[in-house]
C-alpha positions as CSV (number, residue, x, y, z in Angstrom):
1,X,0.0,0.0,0.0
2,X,2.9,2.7,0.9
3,X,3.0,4.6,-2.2
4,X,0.2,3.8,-4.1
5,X,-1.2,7.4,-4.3
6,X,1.9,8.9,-5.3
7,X,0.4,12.1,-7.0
8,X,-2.6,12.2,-5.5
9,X,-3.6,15.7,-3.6
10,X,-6.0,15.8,-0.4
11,X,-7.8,18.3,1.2
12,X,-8.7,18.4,4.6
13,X,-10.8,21.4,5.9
14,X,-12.1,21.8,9.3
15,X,-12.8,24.8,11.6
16,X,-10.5,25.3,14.9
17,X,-12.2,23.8,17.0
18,X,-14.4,21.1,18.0
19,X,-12.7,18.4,15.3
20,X,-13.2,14.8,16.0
21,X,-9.4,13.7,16.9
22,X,-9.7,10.6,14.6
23,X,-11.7,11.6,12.2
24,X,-8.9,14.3,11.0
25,X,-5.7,12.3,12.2
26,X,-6.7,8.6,10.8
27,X,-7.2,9.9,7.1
28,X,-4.6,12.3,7.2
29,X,-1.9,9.8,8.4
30,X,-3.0,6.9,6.7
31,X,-3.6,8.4,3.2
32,X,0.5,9.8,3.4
33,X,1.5,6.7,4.2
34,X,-0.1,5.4,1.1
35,X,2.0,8.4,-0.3
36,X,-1.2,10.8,-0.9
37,X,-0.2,14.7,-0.4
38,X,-2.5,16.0,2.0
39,X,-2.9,19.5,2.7
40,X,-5.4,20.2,6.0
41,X,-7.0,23.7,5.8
42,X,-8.7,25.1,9.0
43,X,-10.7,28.9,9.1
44,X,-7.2,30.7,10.6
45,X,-3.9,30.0,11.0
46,X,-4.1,29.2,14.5
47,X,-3.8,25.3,16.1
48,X,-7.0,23.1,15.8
49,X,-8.5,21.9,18.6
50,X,-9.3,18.6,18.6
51,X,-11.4,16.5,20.6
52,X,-13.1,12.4,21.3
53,X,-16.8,12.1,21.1
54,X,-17.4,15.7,21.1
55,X,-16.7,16.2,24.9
56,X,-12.6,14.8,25.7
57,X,-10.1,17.5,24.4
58,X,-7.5,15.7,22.8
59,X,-4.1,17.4,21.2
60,X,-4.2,20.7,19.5
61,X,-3.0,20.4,15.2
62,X,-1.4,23.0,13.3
63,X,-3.1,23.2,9.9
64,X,-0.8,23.6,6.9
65,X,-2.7,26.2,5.5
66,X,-6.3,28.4,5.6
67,X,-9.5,27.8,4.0
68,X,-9.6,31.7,1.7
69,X,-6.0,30.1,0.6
70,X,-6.8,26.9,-0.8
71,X,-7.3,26.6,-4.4
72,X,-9.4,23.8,-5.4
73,X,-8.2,23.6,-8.9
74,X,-5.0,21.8,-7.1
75,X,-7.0,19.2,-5.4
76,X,-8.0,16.0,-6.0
77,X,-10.2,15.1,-3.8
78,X,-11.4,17.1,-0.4
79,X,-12.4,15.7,3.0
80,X,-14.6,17.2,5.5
81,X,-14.2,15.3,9.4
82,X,-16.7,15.2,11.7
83,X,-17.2,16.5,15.3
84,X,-20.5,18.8,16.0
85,X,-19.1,22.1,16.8
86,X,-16.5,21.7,13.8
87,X,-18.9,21.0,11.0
88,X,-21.5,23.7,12.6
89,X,-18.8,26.1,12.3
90,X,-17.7,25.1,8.8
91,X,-21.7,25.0,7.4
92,X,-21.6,29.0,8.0
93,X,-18.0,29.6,6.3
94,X,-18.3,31.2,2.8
95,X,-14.9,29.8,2.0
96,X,-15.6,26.3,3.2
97,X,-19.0,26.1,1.0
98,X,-17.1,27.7,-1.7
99,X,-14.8,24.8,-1.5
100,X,-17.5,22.3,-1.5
101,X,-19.3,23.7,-4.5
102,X,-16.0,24.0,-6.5
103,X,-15.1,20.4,-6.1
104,X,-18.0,19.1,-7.3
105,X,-18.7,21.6,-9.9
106,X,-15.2,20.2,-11.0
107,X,-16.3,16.4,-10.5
108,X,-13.8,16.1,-8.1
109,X,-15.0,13.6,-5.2
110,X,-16.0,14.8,-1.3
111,X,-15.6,12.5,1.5
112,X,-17.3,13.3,4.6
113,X,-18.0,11.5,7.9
114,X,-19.3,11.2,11.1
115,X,-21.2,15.2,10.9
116,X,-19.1,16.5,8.2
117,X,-22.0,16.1,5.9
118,X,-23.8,19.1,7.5
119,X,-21.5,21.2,5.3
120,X,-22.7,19.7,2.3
121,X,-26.0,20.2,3.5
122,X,-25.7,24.1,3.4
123,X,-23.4,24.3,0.6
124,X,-26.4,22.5,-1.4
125,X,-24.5,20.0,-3.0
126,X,-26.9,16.6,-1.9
127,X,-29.9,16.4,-3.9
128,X,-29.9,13.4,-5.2
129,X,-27.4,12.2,-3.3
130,X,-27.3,8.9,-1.5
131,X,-25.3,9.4,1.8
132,X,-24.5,8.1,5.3
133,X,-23.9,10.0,8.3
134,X,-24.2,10.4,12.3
135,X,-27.7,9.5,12.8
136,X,-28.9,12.6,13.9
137,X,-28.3,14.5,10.6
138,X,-30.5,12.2,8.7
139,X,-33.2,14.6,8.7
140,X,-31.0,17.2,7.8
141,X,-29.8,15.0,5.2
142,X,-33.4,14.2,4.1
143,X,-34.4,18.3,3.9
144,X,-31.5,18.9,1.3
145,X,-33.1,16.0,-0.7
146,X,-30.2,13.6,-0.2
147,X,-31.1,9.4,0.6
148,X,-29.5,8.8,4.2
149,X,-29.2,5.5,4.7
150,X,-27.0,3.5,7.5
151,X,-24.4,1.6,6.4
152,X,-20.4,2.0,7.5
153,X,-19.6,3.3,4.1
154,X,-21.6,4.9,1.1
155,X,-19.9,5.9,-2.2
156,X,-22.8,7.3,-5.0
157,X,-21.4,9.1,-8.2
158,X,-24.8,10.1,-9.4
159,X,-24.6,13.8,-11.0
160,X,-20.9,13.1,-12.3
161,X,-18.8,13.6,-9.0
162,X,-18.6,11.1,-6.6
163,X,-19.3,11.4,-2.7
164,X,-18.0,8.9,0.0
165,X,-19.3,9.0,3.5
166,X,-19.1,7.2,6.6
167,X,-20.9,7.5,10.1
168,X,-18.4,7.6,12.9
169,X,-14.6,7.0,13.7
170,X,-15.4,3.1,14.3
171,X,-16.2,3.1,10.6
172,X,-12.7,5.0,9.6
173,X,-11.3,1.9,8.1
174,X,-13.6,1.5,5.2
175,X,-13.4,5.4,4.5
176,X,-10.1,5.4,4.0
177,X,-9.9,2.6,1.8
178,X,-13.1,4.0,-0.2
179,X,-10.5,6.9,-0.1
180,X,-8.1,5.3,-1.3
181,X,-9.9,3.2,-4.0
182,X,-11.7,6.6,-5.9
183,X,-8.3,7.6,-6.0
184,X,-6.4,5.1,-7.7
185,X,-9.1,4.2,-10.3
């Protein structure tokens, strides 16, 4: 596996706080060690707080860059990680929906877990859409005019850009190898 996304280029974005630990570490790590070059964009150049199940603090992560700096021409494929107050803050950032919008305007695929997806929601990019998610956002889901259903992985590429999405960090596994997969076919 070491290697085998030699060119590929990853986007994480987040806000600075309120990030489920895993759900930005696990991808991050594991799709560089597949050789992947991922960049992780938070609001402002300040450390990212990080926490477990939304309550335990856990380290504090220095993003590589800021969201208004990104340009999504140079990515492959973007990520959005879970954790409530994170993707509640990044549903109401211009540049964060911006983001979304370009990449699949482009075709390019979105990966989201856990409550990431409440970005797509407001960045309008699910109708159609068949998704996974935490549980609780499957009304949300539902509103935007995605399909939420509840399995540990869903990948749909209806509306020519694909969208992976998982539930929770015990489901990290499979979304980083449906990572992995969209980016080596």
């Amino acid at each position: 596996m070491p290697g085998q996304l030699q060119d590929a280029r990853v986007l994480i974005v987040t806000s600075n706080t309120g990030v489920e630990h895993d759900e930005l570490v696990v991808p991050r790590d594991r799709l560089r060690q597949r050789g992947a070059r991922v960049i992780h964009a938070a609001e402002h150049d300040a450390p990212v707080r990080t926490y477990h199940h939304d309550l335990e603090p856990d380290e504090e992560i220095r993003p590589d860059t800021t969201l208004d700096a990104v340009d999504p021409s140079e990515v492959d494929l973007l990520i959005v990680p879970g954790g409530t107050v994170n993707a509640d803050r990044l549903r109401a950032n211009d540049y964060a929906r911006r983001l979304v919008r370009a990449a699949a305007g482009a075709w390019k695929p979105i990966a989201a877990v856990c409550h990431g997806p409440w970005l797509l929601v407001d960045a309008g990019v699910l109708p159609g859409k068949r998704l996974t998610s935490y549980p609780t956002l499957s009304t949300d889901i539902r509103n935007a005019r995605g399909e939420w259903v509840d399995r540990p992985v869903v990948r749909d590429d209806s509306d020519g850009w694909t969208l992976i999405t998982s539930r929770r960090p015990a489901d990290l596994p499979d979304f980083v190898d449906a990572i992995t997969r969209e980016l080596t076919d």
